[in-house]
C-alpha positions as CSV (number, residue, x, y, z in Angstrom):
1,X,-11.4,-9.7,-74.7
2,X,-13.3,-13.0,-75.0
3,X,-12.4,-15.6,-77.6
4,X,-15.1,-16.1,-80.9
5,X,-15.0,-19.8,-79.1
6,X,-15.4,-18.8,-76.1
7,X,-18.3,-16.2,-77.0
8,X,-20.3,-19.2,-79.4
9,X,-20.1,-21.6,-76.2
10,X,-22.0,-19.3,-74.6
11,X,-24.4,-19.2,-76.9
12,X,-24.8,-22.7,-76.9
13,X,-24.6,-23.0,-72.8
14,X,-27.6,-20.4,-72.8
15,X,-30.1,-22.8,-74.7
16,X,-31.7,-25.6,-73.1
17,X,-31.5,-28.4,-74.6
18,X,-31.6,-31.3,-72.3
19,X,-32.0,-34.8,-74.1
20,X,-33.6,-35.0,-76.6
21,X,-34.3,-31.4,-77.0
22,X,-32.7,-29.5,-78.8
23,X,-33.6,-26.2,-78.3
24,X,-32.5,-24.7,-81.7
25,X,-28.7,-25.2,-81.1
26,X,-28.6,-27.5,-84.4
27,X,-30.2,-24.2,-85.9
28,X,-27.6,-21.9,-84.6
29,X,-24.8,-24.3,-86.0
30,X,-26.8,-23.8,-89.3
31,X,-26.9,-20.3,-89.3
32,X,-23.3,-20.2,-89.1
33,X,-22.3,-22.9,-91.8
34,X,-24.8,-22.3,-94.5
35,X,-23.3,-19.2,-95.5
36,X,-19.8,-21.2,-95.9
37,X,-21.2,-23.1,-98.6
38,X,-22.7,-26.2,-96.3
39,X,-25.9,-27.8,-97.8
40,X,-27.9,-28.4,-94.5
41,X,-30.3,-31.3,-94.2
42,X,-32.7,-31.9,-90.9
43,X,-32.9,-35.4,-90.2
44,X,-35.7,-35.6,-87.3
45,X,-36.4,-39.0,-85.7
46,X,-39.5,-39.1,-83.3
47,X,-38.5,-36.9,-80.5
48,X,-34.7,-36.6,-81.7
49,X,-33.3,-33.6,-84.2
50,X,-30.2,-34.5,-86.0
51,X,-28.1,-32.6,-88.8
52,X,-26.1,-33.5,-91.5
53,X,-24.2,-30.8,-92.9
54,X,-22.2,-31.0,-95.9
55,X,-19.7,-29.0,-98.4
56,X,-18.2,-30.5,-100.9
57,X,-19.3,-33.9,-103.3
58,X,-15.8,-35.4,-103.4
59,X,-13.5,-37.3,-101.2
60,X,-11.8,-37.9,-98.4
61,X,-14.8,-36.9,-96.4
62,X,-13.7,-35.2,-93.0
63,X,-16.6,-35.2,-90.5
64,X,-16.9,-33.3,-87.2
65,X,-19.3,-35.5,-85.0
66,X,-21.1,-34.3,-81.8
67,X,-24.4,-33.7,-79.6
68,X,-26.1,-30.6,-78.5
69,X,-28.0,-32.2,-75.7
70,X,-26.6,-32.1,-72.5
71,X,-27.4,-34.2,-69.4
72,X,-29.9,-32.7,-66.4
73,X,-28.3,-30.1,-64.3
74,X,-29.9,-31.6,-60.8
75,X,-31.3,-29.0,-58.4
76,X,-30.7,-25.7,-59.7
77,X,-29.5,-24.4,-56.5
78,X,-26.7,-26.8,-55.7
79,X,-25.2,-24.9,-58.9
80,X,-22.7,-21.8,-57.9
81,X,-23.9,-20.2,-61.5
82,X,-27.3,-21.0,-63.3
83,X,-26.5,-23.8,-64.9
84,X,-28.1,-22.7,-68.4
85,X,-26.6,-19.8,-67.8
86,X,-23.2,-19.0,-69.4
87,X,-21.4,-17.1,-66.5
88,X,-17.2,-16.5,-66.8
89,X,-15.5,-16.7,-63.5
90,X,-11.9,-16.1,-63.8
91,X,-10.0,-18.2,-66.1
92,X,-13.6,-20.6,-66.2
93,X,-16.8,-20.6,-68.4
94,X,-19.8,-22.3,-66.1
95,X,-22.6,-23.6,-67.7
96,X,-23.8,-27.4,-68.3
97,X,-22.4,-28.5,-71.6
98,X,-19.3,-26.1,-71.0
99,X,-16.9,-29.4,-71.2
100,X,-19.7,-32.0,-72.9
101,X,-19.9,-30.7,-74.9
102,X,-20.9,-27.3,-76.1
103,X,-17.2,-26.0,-75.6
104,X,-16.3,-28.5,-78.7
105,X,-19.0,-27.6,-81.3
106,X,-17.9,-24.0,-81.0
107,X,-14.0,-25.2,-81.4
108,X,-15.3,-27.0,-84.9
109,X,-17.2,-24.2,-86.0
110,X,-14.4,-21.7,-85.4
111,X,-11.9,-23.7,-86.8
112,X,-13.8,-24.3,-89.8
113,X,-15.1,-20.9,-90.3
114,X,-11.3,-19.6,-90.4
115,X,-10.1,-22.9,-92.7
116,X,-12.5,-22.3,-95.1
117,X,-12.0,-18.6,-95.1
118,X,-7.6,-19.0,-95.6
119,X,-8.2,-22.2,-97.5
120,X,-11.1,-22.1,-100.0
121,X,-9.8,-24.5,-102.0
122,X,-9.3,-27.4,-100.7
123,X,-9.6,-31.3,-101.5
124,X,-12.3,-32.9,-100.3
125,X,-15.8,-32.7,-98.5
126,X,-16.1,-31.5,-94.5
127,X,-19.2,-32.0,-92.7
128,X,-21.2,-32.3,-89.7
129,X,-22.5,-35.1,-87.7
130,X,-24.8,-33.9,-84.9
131,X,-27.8,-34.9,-82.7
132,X,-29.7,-34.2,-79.7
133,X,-30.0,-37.8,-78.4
134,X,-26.3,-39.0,-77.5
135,X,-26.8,-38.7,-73.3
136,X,-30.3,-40.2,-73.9
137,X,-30.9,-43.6,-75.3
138,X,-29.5,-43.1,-78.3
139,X,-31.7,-44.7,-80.3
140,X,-32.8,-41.9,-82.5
141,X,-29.9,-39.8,-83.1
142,X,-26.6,-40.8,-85.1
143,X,-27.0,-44.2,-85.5
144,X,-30.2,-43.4,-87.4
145,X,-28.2,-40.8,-89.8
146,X,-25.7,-43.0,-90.1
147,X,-28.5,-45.6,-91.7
148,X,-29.3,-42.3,-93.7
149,X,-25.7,-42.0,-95.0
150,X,-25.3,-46.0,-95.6
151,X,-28.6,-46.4,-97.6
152,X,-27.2,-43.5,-100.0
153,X,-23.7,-44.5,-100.2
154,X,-22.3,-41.7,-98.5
155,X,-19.1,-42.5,-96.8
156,X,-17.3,-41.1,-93.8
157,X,-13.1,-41.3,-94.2
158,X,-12.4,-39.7,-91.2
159,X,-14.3,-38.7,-88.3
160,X,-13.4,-36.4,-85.2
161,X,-15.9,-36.6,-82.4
162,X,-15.4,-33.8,-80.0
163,X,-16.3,-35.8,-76.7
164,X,-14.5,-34.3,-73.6
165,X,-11.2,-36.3,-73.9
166,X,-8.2,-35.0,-72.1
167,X,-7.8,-35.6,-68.6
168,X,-5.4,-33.0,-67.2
169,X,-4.3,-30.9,-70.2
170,X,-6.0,-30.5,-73.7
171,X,-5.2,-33.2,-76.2
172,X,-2.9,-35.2,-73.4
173,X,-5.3,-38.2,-74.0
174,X,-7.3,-38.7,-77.4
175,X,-9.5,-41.5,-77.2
176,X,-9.0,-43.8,-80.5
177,X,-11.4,-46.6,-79.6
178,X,-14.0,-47.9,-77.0
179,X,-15.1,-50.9,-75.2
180,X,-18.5,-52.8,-76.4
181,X,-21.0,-52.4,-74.1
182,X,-23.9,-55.0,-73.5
183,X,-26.4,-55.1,-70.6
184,X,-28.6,-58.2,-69.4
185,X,-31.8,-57.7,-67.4
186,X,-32.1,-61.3,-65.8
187,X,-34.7,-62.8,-63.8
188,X,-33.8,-65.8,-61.5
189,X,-37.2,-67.1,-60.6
190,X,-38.1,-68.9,-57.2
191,X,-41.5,-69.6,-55.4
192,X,-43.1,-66.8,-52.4
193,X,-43.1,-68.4,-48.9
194,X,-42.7,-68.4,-45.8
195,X,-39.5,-68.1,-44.1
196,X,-40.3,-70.5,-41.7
197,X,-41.2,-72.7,-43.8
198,X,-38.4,-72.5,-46.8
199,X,-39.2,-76.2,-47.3
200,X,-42.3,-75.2,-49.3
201,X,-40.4,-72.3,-51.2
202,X,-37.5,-71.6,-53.6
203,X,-35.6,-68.9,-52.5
204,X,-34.0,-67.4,-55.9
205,X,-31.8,-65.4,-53.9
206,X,-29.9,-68.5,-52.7
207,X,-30.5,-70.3,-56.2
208,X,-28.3,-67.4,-57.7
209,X,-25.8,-66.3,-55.7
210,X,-23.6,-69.3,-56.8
211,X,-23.9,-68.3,-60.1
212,X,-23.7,-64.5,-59.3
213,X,-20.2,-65.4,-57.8
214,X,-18.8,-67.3,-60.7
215,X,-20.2,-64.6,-63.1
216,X,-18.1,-62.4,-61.2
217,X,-14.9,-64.1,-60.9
218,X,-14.9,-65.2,-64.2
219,X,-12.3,-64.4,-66.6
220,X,-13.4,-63.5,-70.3
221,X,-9.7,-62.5,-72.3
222,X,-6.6,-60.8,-71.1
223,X,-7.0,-57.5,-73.5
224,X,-5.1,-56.4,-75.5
225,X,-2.2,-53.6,-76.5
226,X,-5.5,-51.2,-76.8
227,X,-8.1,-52.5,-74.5
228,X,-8.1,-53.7,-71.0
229,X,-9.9,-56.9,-70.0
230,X,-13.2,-57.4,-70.5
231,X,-15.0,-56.7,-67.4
232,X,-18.5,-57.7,-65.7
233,X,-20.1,-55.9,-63.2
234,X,-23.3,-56.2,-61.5
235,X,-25.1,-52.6,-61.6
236,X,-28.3,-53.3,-59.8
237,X,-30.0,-56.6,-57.6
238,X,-33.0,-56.7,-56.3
239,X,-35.2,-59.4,-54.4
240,X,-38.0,-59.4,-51.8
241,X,-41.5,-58.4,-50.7
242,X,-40.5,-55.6,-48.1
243,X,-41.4,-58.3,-45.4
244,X,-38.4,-59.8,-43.3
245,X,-41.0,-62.7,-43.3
246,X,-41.6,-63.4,-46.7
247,X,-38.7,-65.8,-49.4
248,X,-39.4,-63.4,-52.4
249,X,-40.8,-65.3,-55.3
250,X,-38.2,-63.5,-58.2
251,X,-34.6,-61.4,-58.0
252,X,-33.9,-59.1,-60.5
253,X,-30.5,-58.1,-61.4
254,X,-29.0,-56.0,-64.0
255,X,-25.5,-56.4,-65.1
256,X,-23.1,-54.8,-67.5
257,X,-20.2,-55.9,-70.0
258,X,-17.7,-53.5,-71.2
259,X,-15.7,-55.6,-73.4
260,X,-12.4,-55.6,-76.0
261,X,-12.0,-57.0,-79.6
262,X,-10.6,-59.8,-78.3
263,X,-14.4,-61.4,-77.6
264,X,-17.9,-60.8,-79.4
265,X,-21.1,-60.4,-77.4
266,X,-22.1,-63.4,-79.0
267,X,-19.5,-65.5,-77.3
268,X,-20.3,-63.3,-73.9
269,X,-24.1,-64.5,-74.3
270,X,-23.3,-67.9,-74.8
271,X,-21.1,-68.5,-71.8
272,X,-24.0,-66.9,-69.1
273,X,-26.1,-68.9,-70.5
274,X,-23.9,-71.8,-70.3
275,X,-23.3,-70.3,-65.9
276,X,-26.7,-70.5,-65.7
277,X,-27.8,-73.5,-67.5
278,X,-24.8,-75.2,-65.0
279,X,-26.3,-74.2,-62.1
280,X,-29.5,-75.1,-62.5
281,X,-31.2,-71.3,-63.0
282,X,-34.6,-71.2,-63.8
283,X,-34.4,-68.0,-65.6
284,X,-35.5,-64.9,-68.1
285,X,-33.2,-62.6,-69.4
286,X,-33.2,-59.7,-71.9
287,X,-29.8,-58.2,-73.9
288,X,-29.5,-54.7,-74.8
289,X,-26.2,-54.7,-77.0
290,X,-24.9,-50.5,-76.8
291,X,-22.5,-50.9,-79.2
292,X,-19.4,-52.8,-80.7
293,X,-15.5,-52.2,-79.4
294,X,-13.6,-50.2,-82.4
295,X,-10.2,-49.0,-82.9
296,X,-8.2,-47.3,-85.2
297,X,-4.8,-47.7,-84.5
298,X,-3.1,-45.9,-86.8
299,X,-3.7,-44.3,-89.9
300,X,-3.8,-40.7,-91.5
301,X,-6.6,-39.3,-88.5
302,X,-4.5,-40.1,-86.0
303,X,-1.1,-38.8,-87.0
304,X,-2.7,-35.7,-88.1
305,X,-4.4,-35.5,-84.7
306,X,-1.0,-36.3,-82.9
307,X,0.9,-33.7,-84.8
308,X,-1.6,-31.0,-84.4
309,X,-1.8,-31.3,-80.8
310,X,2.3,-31.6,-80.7
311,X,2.6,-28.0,-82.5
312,X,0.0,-26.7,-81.0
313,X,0.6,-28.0,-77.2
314,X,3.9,-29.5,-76.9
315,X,2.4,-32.7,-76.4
316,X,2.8,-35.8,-76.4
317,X,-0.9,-37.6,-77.0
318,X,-1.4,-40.3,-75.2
319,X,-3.8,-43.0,-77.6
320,X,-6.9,-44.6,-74.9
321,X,-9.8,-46.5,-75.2
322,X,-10.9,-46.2,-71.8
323,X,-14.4,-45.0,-70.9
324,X,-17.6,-45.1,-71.6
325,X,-19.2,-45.4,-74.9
326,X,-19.7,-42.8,-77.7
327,X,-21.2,-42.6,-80.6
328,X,-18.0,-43.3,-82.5
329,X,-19.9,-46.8,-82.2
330,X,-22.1,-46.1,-85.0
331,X,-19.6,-44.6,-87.3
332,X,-16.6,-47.0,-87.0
333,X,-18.0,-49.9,-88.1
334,X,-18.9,-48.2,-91.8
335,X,-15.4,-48.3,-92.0
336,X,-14.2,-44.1,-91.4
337,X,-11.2,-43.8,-88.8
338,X,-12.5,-42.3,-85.9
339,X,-10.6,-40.5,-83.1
340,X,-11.9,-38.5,-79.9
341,X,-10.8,-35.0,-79.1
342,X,-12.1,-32.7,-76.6
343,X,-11.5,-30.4,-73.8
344,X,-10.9,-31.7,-70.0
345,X,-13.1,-34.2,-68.7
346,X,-12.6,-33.7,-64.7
347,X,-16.3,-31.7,-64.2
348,X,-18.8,-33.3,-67.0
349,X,-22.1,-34.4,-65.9
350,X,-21.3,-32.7,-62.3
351,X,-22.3,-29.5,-60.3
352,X,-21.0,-26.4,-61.5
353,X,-19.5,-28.2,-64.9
354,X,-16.9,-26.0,-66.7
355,X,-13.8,-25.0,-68.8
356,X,-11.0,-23.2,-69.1
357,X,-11.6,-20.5,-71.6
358,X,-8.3,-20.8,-73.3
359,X,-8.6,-24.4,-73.1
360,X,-11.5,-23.4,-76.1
361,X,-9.4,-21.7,-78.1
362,X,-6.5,-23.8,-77.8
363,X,-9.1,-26.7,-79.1
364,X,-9.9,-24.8,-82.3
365,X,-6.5,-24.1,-83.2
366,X,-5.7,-27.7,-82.6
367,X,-9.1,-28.6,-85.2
368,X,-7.9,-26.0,-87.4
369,X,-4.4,-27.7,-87.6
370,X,-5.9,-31.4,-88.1
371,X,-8.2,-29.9,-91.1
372,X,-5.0,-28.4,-92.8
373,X,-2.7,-31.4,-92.6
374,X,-5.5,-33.8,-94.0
375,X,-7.3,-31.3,-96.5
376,X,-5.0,-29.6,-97.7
């Protein structure tokens, strides 16, 4: 017989709600922790829906954070399944949002339905973070409840994000931080011309590509016990007319930072511009900063997350921060510990995404264990 988890994923799978829409997921979550005693509140931000949901007025506050959008599926018929439609295949669920991350806001609600019903009293507040605009631009979703929460004094202690973790096993890697992330759109301006007569032209091709190199090759900080170097990579270039005839007049190029705790983007900023300035650049460029690096180390969250998973899977966690970002980013710096734990990562955002269904299960009983060795 299929799991409760396994049976709510599907639900979720079945609706959807591709960013920022979502599709009355948030409203099946609600339907499910209202009667447990949580006070829902609907926080909708132009074209994003988030929910806070809440039981309990005291502290610690434990928080279950997640999205309920999903990324595009691509052409439908690439898919082996229809992809927004839960289909079970042996030991797999199919659907997109099986692994990111559907599969996970079933595991909370499971394991918090059957804590609440063993344990109804218990210290504490649990609640839940979610939005529909965390594979979209993120502008929108929990950064703006987290405002919410701030502006009221409301305070997260520890936070468990269900992003799809583990790599070969469940809970073999939890992620307890992230790189920064910050983007520059940059312009290297030139003057149009003939080829054959560059004399009367600036190429900005050529004017860059010194720089370019040294951006490259550069070396920002050596990490740290947490956090690999910080790294630069150029994501997209872009110069020319179309015309094998024509010096272009601009180059556009888009690069990335993903960076540690061991440099700001402030001191990032300051030494392109300094690359630039050097080589002579005549230049715009525009930042968009996608979040600070956090960590937490150590701490209550992560022991009880390390235990759990130990009696639960034998396992040894391993503690990463590599990866993209989360939205982890917006809750860390108000000061809550904040860990990632989810099911295996190796098909999200892909073809025929999926999960093994007692890879679900085990992740509720593993949620269910983390809420009784901090609550209780």
């Amino acid at each position: 017989m299929s799991s409760p988890t396994v049976e709510l994923t599907k639900e979720l799978i079945n609706r959807k709600s591709v960013t920022p829409n979502d599709a009355d997921c948030q409203k099946l979550m609600a339907d499910i922790l209202a009667p447990l005693g949580f006070d829902i509140e609907s926080m909708v931000f132009a074209d994003t829906t988030n929910m806070w949901a809440r039981k309990g007025k005291s502290g610690p506050l434990f928080c279950f954070a997640g999205h309920t959008d999903v990324v595009p599926s691509g052409p439908e018929a690439h898919w082996q399944t229809p992809p927004f439609e839960a289909t079970e295949i042996g030991e797999y669920l199919h659907g997109r949002g099986a692994a990111d991350m559907k599969g996970s806001l079933a595991a909370m609600l499971v394991a918090t339905e059957r804590f609440l019903k063993q344990h109804p009293v218990h210290k504490g507040s649990i609640a839940f973070l979610i939005t529909s605009d965390e594979e979209g631009p993120f502008i929108n979703g929990t950064t703006k409840v987290i405002d919410t929460l701030e502006a009221r004094n409301e305070k997260i202690d520890w936070c468990l994000v269900g992003e799809p973790s583990s790599t070969e096993q469940v809970g073999d890697v939890v992620k307890n931080g992230r790189r920064g992330s910050l983007t520059g759109d940059l312009i290297v301006k030139g003057i149009q011309g003939h080829v054959a007569y560059p004399h009367l032209a600036k190429n900005p091709i050529h004017l860059a590509s010194q720089a370019l190199a040294e951006l490259a090759q550069s070396h920002w900080d050596d990490g740290n016990e947490f956090f690999p170097p910080t790294s630069f990579q150029i994501s997209n270039i872009n110069g020319g007319t179309g015309a094998g005839n024509v010096i272009p007049g601009e180059l556009a190029i888009c690069f990335n930072f993903r960076f540690s705790t061991e440099v700001t983007d402030k001191q990032l900023i300051n030494r392109v511009y300094e690359i630039l300035d050097r080589h002579g650049l005549d230049y715009d460029i525009n930042w968009t900063f996608n979040g600070q690096p956090f960590l937490t180390d150590k701490g209550a969250l992560v022991a009880a997350t390390q235990n759990a998973i130990k009696a639960q899977t034998g396992l040894e966690t391993e503690l990463s921060t590599a990866g993209g970002t989360s939205d982890g980013r917006f809750i860390a710096p108000t000061g809550a510990q904040v860990i990632e734990l989810g099911p295996v990562n190796a098909t999200i955002h892909k073809v025929d995404e999926k999960v093994k269904k007692t890879d679900l299960e085990l992740l509720a009983n593993i949620y269910f264990d983390i809420l009784c060795r901090l609550m209780l």
